[in-house]
MIDOSE-1310 file (N, C-alpha, C; in nm, 2 decimals, decimal comma, always signed):
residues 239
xxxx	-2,06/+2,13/+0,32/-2,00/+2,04/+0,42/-1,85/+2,05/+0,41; -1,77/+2,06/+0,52/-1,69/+2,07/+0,56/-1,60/+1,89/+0,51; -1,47/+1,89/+0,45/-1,48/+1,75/+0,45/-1,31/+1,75/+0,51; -1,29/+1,63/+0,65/-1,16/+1,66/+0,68/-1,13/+1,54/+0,65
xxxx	-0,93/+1,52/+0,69/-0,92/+1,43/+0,64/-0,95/+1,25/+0,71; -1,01/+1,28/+0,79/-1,04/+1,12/+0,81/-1,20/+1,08/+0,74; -1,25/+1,21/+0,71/-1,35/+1,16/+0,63/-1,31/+1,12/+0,49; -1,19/+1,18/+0,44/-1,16/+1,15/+0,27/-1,10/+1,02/+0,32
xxxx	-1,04/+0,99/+0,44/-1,01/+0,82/+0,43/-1,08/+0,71/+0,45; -1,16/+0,73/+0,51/-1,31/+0,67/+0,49/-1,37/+0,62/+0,35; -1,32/+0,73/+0,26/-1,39/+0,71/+0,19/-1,26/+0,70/+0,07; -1,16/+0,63/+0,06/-1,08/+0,68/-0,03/-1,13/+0,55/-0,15
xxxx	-1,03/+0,60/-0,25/-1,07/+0,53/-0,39/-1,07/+0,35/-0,37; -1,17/+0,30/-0,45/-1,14/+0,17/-0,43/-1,04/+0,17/-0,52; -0,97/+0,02/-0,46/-0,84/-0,02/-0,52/-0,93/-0,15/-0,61; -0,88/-0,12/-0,78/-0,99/-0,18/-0,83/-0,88/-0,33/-0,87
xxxx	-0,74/-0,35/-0,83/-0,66/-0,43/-0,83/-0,68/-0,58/-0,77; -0,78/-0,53/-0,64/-0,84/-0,67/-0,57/-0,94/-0,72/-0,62; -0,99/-0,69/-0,70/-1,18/-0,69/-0,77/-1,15/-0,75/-0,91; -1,27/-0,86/-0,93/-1,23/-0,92/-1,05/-1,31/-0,84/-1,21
xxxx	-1,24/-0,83/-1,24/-1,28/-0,70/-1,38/-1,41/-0,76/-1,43; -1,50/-0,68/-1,49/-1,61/-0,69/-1,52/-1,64/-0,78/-1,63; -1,52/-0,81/-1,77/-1,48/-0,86/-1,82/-1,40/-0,97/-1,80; -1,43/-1,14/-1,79/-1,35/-1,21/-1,78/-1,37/-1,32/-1,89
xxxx	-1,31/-1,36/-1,96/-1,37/-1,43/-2,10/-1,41/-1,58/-2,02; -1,33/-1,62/-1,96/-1,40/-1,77/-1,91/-1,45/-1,83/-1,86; -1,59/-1,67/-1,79/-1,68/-1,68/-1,73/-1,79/-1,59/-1,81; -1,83/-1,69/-1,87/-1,87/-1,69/-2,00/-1,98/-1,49/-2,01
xxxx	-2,06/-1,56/-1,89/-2,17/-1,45/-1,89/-2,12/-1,31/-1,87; -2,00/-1,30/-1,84/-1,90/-1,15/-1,86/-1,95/-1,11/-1,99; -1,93/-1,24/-2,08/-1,94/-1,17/-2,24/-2,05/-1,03/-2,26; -2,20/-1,09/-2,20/-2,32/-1,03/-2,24/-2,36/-0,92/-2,15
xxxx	-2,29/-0,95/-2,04/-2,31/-0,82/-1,90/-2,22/-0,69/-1,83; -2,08/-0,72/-1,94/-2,02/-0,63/-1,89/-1,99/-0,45/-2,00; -1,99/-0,39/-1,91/-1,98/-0,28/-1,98/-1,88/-0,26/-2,10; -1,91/-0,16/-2,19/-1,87/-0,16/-2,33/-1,82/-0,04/-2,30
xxxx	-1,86/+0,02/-2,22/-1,79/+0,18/-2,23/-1,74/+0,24/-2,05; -1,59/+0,30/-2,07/-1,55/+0,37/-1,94/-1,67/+0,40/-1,86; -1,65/+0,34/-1,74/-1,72/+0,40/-1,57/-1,73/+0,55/-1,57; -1,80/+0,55/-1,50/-1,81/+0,73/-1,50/-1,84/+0,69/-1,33
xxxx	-1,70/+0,79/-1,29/-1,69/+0,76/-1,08/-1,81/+0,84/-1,07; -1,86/+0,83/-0,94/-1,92/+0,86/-0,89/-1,89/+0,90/-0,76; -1,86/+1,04/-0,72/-1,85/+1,13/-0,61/-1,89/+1,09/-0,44; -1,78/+1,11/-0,40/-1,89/+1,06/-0,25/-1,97/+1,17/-0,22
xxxx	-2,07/+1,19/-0,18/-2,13/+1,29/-0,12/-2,28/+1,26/+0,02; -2,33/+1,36/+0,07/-2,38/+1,26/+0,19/-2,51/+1,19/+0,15; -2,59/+1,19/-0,02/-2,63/+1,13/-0,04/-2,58/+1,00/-0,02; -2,51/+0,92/-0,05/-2,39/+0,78/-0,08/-2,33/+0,77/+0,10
xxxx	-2,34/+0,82/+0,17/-2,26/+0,80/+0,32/-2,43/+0,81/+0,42; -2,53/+0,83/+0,37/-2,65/+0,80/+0,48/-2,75/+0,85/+0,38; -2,88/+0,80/+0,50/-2,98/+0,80/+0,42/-3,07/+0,73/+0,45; -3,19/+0,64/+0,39/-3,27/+0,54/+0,39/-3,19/+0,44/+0,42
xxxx	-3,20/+0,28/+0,50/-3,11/+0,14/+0,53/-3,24/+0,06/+0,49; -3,18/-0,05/+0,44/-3,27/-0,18/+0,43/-3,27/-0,27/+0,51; -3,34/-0,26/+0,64/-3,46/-0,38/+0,67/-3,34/-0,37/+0,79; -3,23/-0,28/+0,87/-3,23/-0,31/+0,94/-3,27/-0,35/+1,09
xxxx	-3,35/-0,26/+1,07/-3,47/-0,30/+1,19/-3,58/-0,37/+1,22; -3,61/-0,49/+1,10/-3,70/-0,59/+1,10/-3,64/-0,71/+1,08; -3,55/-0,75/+1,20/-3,46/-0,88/+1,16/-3,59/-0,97/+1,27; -3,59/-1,09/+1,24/-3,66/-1,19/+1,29/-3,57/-1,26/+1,35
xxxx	-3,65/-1,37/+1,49/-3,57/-1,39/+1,56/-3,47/-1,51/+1,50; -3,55/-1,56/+1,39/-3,42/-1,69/+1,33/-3,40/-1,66/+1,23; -3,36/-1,53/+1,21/-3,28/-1,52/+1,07/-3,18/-1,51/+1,06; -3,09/-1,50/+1,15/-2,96/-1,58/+1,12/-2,89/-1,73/+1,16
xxxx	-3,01/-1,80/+1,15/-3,02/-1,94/+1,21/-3,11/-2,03/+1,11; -3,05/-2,05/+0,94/-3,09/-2,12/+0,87/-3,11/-2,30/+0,87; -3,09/-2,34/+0,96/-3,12/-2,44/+1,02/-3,26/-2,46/+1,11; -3,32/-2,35/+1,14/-3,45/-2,33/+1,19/-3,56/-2,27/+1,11
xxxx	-3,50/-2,16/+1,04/-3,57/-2,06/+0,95/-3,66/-2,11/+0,86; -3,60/-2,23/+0,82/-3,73/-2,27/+0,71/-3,78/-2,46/+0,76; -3,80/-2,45/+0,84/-3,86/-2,59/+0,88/-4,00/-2,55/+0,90; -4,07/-2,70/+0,80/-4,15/-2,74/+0,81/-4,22/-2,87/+0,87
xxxx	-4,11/-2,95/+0,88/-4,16/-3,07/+0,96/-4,06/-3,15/+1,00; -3,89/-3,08/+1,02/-3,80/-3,13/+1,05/-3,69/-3,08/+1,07; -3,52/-3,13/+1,08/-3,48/-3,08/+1,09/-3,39/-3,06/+0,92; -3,33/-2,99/+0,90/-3,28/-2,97/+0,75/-3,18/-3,10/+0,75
xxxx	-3,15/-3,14/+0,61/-3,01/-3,22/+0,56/-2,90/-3,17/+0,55; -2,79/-3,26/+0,62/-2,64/-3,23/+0,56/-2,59/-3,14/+0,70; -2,49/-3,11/+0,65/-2,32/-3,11/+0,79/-2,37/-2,95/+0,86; -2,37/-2,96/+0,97/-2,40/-2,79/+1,01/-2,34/-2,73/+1,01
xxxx	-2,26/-2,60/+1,01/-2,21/-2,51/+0,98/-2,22/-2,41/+1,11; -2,12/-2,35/+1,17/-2,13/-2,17/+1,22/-2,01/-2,10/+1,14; -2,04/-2,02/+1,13/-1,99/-1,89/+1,01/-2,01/-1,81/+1,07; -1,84/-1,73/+1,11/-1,88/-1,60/+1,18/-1,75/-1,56/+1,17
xxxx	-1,76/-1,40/+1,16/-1,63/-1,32/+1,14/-1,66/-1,15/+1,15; -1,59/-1,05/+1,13/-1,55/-0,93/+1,12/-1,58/-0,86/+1,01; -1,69/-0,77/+0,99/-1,67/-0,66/+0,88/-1,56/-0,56/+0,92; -1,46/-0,52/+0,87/-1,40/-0,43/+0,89/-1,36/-0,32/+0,73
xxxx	-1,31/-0,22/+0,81/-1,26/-0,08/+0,73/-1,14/-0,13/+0,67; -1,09/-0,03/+0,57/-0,93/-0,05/+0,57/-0,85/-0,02/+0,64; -0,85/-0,02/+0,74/-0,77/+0,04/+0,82/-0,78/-0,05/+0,96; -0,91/-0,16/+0,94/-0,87/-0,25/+1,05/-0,95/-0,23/+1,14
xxxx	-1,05/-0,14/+1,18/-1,16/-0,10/+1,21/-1,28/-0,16/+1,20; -1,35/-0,23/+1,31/-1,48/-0,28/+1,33/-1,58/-0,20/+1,24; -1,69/-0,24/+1,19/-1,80/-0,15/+1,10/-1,90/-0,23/+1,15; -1,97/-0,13/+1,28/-2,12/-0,17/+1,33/-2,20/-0,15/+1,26
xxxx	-2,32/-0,24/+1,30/-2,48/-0,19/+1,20/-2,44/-0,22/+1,03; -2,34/-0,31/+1,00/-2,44/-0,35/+0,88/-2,52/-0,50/+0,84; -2,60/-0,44/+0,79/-2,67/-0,57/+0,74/-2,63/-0,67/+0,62; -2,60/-0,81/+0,72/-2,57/-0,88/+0,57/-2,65/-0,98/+0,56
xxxx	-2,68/-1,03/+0,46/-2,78/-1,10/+0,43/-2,69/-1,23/+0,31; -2,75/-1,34/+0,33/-2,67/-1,49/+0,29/-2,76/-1,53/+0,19; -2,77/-1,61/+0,11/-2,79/-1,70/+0,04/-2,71/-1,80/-0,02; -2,77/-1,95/-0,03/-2,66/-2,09/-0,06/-2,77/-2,17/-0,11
xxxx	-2,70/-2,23/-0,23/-2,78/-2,40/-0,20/-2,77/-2,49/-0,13; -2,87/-2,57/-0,11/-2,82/-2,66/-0,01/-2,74/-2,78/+0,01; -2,74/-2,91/+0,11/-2,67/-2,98/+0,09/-2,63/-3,07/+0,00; -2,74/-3,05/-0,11/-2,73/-3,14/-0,23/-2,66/-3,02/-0,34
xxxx	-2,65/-2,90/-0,32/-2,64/-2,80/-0,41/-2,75/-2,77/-0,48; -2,86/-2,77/-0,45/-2,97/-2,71/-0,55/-3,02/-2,60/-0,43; -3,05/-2,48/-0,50/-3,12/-2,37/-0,49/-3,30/-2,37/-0,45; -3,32/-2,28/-0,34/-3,46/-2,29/-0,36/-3,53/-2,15/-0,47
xxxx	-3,50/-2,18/-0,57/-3,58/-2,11/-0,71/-3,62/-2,16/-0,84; -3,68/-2,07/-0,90/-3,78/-2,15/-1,02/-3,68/-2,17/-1,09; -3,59/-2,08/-1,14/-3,45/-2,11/-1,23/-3,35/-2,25/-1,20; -3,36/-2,26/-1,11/-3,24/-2,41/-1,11/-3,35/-2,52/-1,08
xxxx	-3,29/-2,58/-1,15/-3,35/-2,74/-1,20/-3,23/-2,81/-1,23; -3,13/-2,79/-1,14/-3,05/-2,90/-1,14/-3,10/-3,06/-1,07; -3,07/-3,14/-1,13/-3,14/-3,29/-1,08/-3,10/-3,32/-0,95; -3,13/-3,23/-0,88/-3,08/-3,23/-0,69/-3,19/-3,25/-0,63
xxxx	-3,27/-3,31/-0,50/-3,35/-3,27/-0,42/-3,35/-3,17/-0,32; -3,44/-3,11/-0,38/-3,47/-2,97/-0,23/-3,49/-3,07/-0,13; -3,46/-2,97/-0,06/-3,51/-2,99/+0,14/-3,59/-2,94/+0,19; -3,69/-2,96/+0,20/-3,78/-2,89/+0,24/-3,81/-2,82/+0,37
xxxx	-3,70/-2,83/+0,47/-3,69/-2,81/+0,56/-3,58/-2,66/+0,60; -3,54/-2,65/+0,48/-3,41/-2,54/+0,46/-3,44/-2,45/+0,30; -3,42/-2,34/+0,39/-3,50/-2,24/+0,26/-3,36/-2,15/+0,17; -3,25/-2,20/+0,28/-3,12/-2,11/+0,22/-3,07/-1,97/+0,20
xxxx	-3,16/-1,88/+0,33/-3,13/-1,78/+0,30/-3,12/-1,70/+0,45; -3,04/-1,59/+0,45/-3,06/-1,54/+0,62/-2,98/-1,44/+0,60; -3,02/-1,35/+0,77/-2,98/-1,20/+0,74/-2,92/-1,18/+0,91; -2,85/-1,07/+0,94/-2,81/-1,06/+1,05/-2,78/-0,89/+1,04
xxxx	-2,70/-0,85/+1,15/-2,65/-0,73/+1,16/-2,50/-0,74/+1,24; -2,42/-0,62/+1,21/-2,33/-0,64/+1,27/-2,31/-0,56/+1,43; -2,24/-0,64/+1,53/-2,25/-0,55/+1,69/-2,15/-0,47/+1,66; -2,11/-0,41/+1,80/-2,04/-0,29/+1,80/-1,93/-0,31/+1,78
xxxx	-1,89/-0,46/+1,76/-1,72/-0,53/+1,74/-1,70/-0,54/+1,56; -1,82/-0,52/+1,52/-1,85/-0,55/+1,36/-1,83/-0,72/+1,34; -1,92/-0,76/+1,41/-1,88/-0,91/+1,42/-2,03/-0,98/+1,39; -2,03/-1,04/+1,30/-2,18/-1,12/+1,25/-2,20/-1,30/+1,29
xxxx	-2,26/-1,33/+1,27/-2,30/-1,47/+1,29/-2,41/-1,58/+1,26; -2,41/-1,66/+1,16/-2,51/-1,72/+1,12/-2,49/-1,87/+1,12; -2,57/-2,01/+1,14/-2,57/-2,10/+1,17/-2,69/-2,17/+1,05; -2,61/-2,26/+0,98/-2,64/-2,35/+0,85/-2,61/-2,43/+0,81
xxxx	-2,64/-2,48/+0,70/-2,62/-2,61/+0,64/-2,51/-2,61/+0,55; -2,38/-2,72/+0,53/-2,26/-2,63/+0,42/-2,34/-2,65/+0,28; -2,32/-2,64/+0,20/-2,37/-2,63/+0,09/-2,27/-2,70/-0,01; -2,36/-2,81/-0,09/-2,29/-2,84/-0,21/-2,25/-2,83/-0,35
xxxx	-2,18/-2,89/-0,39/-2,09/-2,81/-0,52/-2,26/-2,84/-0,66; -2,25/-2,79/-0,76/-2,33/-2,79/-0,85/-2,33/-2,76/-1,03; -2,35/-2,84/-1,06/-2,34/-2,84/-1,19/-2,40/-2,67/-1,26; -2,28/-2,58/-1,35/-2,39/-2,53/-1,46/-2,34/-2,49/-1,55
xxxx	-2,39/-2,39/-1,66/-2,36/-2,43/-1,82/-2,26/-2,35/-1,83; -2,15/-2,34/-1,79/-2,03/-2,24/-1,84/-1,93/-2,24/-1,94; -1,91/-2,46/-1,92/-1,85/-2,51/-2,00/-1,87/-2,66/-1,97; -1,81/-2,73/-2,04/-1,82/-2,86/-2,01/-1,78/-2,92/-1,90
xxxx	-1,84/-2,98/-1,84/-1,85/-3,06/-1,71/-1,77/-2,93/-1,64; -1,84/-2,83/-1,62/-1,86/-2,73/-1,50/-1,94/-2,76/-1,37; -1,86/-2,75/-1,26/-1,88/-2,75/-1,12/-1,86/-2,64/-1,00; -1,95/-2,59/-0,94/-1,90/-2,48/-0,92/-1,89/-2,54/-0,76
xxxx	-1,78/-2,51/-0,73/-1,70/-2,50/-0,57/-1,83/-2,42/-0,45; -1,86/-2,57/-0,35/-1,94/-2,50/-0,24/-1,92/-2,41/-0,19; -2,01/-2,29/-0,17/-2,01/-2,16/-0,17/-2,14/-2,11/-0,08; -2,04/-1,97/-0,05/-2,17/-1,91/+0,01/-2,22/-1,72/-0,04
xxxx	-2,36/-1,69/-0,05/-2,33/-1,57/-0,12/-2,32/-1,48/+0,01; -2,26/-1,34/+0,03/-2,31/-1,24/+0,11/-2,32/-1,11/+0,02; -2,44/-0,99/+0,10/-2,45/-0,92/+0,05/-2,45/-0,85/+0,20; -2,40/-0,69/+0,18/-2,35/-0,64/+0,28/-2,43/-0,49/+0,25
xxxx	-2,48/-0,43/+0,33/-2,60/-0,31/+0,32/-2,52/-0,21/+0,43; -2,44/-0,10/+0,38/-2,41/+0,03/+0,51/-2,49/+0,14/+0,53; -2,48/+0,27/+0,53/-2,59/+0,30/+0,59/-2,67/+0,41/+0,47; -2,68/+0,35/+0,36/-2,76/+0,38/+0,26/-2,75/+0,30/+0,17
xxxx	-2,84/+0,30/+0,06/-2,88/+0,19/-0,02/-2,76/+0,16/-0,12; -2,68/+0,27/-0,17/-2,59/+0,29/-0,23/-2,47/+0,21/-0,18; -2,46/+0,20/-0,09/-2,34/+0,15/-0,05/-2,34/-0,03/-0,04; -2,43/-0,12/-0,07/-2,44/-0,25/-0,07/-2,33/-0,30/-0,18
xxxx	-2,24/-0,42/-0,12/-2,18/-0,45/-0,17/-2,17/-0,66/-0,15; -2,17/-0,71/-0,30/-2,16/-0,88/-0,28/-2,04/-0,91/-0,33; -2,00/-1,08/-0,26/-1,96/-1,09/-0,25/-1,99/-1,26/-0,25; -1,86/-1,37/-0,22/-1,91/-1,52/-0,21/-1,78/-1,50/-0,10
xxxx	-1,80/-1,66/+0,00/-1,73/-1,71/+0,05/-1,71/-1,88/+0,00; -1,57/-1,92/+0,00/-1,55/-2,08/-0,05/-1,50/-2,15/+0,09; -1,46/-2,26/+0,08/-1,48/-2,35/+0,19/-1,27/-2,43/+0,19; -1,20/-2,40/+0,29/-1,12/-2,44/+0,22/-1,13/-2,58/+0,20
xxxx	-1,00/-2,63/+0,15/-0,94/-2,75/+0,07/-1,05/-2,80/-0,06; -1,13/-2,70/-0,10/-1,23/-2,77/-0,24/-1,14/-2,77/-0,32; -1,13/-2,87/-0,40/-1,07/-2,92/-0,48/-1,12/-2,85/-0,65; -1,23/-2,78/-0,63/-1,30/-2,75/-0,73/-1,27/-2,55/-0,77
xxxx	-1,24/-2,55/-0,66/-1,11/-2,43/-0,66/-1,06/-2,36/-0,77; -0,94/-2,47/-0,82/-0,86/-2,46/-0,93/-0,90/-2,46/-1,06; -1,02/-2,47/-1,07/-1,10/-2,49/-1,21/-1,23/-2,42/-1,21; -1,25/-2,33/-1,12/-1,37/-2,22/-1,14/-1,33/-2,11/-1,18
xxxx	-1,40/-2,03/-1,28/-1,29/-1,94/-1,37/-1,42/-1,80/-1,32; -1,47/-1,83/-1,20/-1,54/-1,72/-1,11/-1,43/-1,72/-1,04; -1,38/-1,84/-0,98/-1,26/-1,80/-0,89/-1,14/-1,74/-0,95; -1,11/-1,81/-1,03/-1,01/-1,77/-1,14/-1,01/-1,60/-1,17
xxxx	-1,11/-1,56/-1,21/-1,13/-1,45/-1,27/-1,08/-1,37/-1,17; -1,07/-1,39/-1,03/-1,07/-1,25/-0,92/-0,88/-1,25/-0,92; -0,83/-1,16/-0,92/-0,67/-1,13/-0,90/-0,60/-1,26/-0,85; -0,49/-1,28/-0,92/-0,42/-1,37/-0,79/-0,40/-1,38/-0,68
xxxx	-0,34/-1,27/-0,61/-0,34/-1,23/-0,50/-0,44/-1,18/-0,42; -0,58/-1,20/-0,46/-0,65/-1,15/-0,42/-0,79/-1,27/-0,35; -0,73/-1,39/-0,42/-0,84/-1,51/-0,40/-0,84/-1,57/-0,29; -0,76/-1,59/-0,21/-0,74/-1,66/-0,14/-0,81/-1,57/+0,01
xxxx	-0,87/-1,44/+0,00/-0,94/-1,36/+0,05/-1,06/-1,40/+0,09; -1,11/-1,51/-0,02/-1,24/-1,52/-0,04/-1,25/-1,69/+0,02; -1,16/-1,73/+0,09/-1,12/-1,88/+0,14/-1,16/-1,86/+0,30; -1,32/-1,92/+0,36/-1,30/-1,96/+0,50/-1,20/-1,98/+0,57
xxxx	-1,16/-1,96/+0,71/-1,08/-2,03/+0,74/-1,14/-2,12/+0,89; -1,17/-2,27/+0,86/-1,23/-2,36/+0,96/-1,15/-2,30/+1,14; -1,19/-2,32/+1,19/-1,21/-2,28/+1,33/-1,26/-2,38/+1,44; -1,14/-2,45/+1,53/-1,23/-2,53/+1,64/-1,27/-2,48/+1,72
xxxx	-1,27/-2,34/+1,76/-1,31/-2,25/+1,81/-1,44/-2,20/+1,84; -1,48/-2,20/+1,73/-1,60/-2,15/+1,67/-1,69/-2,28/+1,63; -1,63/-2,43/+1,63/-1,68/-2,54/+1,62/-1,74/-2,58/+1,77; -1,90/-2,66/+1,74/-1,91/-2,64/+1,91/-1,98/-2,77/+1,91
xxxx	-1,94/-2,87/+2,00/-1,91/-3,02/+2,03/-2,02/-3,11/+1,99; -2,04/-3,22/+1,91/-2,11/-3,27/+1,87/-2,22/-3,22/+1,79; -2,23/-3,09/+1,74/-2,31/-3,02/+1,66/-2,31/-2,97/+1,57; -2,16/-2,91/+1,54/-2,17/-2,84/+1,40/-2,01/-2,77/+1,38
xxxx	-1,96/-2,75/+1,29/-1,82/-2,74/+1,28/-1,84/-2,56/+1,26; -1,69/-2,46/+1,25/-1,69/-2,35/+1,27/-1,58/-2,30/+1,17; -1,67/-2,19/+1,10/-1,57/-2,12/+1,00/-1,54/-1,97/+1,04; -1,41/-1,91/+0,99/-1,47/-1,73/+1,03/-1,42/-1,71/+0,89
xxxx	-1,46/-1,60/+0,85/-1,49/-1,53/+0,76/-1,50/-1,39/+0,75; -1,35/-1,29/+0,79/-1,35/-1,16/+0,78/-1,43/-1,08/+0,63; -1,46/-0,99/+0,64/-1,52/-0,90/+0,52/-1,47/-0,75/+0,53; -1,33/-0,74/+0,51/-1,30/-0,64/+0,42/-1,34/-0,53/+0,35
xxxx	-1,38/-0,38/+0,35/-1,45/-0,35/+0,27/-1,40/-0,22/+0,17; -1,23/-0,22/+0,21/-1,11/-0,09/+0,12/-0,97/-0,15/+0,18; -0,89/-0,09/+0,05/-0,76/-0,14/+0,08/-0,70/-0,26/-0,01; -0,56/-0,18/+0,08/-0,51/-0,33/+0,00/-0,54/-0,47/+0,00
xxxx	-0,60/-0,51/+0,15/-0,69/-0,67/+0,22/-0,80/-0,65/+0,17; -0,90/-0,56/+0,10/-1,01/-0,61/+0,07/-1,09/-0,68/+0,02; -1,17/-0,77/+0,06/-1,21/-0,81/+0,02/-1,27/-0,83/-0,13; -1,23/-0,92/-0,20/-1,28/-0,91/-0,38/-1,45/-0,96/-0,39
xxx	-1,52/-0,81/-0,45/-1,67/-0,79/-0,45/-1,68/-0,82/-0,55; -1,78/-0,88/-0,61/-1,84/-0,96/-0,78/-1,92/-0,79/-0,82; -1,91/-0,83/-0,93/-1,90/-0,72/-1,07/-2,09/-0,71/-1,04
């Protein structure tokens, strides 16, 4: 294959300057998960650039509408949410067709899994999780519950800042990349050493920004949320 240059810019080196190192001592579980020995890169080739995709083409019709998706006999708890924004390139460029897929705890902060047993009540009406794709504008959109802050074992009286996760699928399996979104003005911000850990200049990347725009009248308030995915603006992806 022929490779010219807008394909090597496409694909140029990640800038590992925005990304928080694999290693961060005061998030504790770096200790036991991060590598001991130099990365070995890994080559673009058109294995890594196409291929097999995941589940783009079995989206349901409320799956990016967590507020319906998991009702059982009502409607969910807590403040509603729209969340919507731009995957783009480095270069500022719309990126159609990918799949991103959400997960959050809910309005109390507990999780629907066997692992958290924080003293929260589930909702039983909200399952916390949803998937979408992006249009030809690279523009996604999902509709939820905000999610609250939650205790866990990092350090003492650890709280982790309401959050949201995304995972982002292009057009092979190789290329899926996560990431979180925070909510501004949390106060809980300055003392998460997950937030901490990511560059300084690089955090404030990962901060909603509320929108009355995108807020729609008596229903539910509006965030946007660009996703970045090379460059200097990129978005900072978890290890």
């Amino acid at each position: 294959m022929t490779h010219t240059p807008q394909a090597e810019a496409d694909f140029a080196p990640r800038d590992w300057k925005q990304h928080p190192p694999y290693l961060s001592p005061a998030y504790k579980s770096t200790l036991l998960r991060s590598p001991s020995k130099p990365l070995i890169p890994v080559k673009q080739s058109l294995l890594t650039r196409s291929g097999p995709v995941f589940g783009h083409d079995s989206l349901g019709e409320l799956d990016s509408d967590l507020t319906k998706n998991g009702r059982v006999n009502g409607e969910p708890l807590g403040e509603r949410i729209i969340v919507t924004g731009r995957v783009l390139d480095e270069s500022g460029r719309p990126v159609p067709n990918t799949l991103l897929e959400i997960w959050q705890a809910n309005a109390t902060g507990r999780y629907v899994h066997r692992w958290d047993q924080h003293d929260a009540p589930l909702d039983p009406n909200f399952f916390g999780a949803g998937r979408c794709v992006t249009d030809d504008q690279g523009r996604y959109r999902f509709t939820s519950i905000k999610p609250g802050a939650y205790p866990w074992g990092n350090h003492h009286n650890a709280w982790r800042p309401a959050h949201i996760h995304f995972s982002l699928f292009g057009p092979a399996y190789l290329t899926r990349l996560v990431t979180q979104m925070y909510f501004p003005g949390d106060p809980l911000l300055p003392l998460d050493p997950i937030y901490n850990g990511i560059p300084e200049g690089a955090r404030d990347l990962l901060i909603s920004r509320f929108s009355i725009d995108v807020t729609e009248p008596v229903w539910a308030l509006g965030y946007e949320f660009d996703i970045v995915l090379r460059g200097r603006n990129a978005t900072p992806m978890e290890a």
